[in-house]
C-alpha positions in Angstrom: 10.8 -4.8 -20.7 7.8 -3.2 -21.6 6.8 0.1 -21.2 4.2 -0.5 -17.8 7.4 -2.4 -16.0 9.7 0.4 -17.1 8.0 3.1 -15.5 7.7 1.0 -12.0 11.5 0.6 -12.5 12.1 4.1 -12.7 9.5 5.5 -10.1 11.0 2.4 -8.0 14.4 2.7 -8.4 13.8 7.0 -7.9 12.6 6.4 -4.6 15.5 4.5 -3.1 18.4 6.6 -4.7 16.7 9.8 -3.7 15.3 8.8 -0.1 17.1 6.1 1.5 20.6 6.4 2.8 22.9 3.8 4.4 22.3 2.9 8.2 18.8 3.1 8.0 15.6 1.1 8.8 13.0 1.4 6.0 9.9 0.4 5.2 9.6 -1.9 2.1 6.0 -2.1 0.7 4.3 -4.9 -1.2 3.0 -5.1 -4.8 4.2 -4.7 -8.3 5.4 -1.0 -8.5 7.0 -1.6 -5.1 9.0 -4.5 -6.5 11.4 -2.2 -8.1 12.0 -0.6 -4.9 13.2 -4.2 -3.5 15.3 -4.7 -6.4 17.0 -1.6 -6.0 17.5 -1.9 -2.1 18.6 -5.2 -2.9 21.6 -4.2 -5.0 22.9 -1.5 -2.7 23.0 -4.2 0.1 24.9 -5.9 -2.2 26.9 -3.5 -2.5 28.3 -3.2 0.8 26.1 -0.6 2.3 23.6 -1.4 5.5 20.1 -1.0 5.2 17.4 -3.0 7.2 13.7 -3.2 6.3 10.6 -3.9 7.6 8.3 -6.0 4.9 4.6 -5.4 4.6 3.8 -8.8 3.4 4.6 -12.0 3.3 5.4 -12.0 0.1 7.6 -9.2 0.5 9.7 -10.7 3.4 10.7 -13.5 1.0 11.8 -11.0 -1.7 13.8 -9.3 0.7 15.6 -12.5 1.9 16.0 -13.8 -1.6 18.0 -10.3 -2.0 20.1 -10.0 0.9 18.2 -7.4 2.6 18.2 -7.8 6.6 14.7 -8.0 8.2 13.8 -6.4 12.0 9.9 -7.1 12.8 7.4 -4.4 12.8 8.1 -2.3 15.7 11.8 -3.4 16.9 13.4 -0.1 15.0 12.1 3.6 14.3 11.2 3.5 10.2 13.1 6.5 8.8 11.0 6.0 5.0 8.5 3.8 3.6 8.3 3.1 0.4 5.2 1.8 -1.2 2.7 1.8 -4.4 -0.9 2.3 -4.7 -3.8 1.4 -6.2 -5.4 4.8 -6.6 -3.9 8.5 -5.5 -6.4 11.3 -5.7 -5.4 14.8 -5.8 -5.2 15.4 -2.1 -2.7 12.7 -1.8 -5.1 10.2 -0.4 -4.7 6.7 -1.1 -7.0 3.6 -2.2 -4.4 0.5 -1.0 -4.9 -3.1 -1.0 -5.4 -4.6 -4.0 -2.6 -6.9 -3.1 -4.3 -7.6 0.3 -1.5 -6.3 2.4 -3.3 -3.4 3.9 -3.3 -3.7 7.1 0.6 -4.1 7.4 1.1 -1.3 4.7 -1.2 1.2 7.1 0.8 0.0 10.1 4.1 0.7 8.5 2.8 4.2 6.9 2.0 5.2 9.9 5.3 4.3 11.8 7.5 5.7 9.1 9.0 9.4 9.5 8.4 9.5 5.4 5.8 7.7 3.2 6.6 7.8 -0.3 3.9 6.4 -2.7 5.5 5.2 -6.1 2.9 5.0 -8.8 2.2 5.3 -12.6 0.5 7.9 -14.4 -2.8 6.2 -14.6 -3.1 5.5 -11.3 -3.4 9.4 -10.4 -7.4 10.4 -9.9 -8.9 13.2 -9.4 -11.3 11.4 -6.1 -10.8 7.7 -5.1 -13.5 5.5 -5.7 -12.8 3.8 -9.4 -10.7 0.8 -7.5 -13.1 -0.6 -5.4 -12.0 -0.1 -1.6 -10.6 -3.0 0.5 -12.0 -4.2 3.9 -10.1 -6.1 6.1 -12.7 -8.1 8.4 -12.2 -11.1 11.0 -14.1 -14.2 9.7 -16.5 -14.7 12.4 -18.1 -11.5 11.2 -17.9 -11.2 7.7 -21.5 -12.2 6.7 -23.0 -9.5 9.4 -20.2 -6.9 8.1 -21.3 -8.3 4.7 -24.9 -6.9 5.7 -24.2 -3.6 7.2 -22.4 -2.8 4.5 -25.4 -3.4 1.9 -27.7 -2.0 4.5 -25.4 1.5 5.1 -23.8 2.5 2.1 -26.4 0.8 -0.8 -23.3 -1.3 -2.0 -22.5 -4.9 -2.1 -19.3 -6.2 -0.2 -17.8 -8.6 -2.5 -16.1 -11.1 -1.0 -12.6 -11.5 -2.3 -11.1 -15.0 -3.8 -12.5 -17.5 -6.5 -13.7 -20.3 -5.3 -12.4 -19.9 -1.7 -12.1 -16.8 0.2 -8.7 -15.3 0.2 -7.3 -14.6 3.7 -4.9 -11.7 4.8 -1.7 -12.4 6.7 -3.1 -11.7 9.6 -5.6 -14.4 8.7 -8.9 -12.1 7.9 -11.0 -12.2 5.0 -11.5 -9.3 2.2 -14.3 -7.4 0.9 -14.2 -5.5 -2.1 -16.4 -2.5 -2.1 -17.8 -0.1 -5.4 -18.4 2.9 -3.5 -18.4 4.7 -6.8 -16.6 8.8 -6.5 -16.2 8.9 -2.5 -16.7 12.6 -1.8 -15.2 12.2 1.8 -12.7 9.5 2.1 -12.2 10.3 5.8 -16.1 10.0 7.2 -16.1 6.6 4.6 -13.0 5.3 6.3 -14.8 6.1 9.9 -17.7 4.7 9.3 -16.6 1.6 8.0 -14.6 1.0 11.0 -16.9 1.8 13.4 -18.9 -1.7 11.6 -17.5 -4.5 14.7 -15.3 -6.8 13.0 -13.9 -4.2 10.1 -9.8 -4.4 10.9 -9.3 -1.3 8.7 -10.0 -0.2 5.1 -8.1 0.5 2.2 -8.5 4.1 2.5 -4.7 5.9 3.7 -5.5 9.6 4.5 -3.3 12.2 5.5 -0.5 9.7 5.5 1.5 10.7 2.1 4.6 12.7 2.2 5.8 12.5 -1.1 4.5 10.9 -4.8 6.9 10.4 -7.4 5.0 9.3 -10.8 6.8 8.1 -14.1 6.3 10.6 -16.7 7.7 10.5 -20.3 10.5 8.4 -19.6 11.6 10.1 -16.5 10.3 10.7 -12.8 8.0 13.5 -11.3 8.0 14.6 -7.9 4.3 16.1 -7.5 4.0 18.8 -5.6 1.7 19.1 -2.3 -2.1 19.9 -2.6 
């Protein structure tokens, strides 16, 4: 295993044994580093011990069946923790998510959950978001006039995501893929984008995090709150 995949292991792995207990509903999130969060809930199902999960992906609903781990929709059950990665995590704890196109149900779940704990690797701590472009979740019928706000608001260009053909969302949207550049204020960004008609949400999480562990020489680091 190399040395990237070990650190998800053990940041993965971390969260489970140190958050998740039997009996309770979690939130399982979607991506590589969350992976190893899967894995691990798997094998204590196995185990004989009863935890149900809500996925944030399609993808992640058939790892969780390939593993034995119970599924209850979105909704049916209070989500004691979620567990999930990220694509950026600036030092206030805020977020840049979506680079696995799952956003949408990740917010949703992040938001539901009594706990959010974002499992990540060293380098993808930040000092301000904005090096990943951000995500933007948009229904199809608008995307070419969200395409121009965008260009016509912020100075950037909203790539559309997907070679070839445009990759669509489980909730059957489209992507853009924005180069904001350092975003100074995450929260008026995240606003303004959604107030554009057709924008579903962004890829910016704010004020959502509870707890970061990060893999660090081998081992696991809880940060501490900004």
């Amino acid at each position: 295993m190399q040395n990237a995949e070990q650190g998800k292991r053990a940041v993965g792995f971390a969260a489970v044994d140190r958050y998740v207990r039997t009996g309770m509903c979690i939130g399982l999130g979607s991506g590589t580093t969350a992976f190893w969060a899967i894995e691990r809930v798997g094998e204590r199902v196995h185990a004989g011990e009863e935890i149900t999960a809500v996925a944030t992906s399609s993808v992640t609903e058939r790892l969780c069946r390939e593993r034995g781990i119970p599924l209850v929709p979105f909704g049916e059950r209070d989500i004691a923790v979620a567990i999930d990665g990220a694509d950026e995590v600036a030092a206030d704890w805020s977020l840049t998510k979506g680079g696995g196109g799952a956003l949408f149900r990740e917010k949703a779940v992040a938001l539901a959950a009594e706990v959010f704990v974002v499992i990540v690797t060293r380098e993808k701590l930040v000092e301000r978001l904005g090096a990943f472009r951000t995500p933007v979740e948009v229904v199809p019928y608008a995307q070419g006039w969200v395409q121009r706000a965008i260009r016509s608001t912020f100075g950037v260009e909203a790539v559309l995501r997907g070679a070839g053909e445009p990759y669509i969302t489980d909730n059957g949207n489209v992507l853009f893929d924005c180069a904001f550049g350092s975003i100074e204020d995450p929260v008026a960004l995240d606003a303004q984008l959604r107030a554009l008609h057709g924008v579903v949400d962004t890829g910016l999480f704010i004020g959502l995090t509870d707890a970061v562990l990060v893999d660090r020489d081998g081992g696991v680091e809880a940060l501490v709150r900004p």
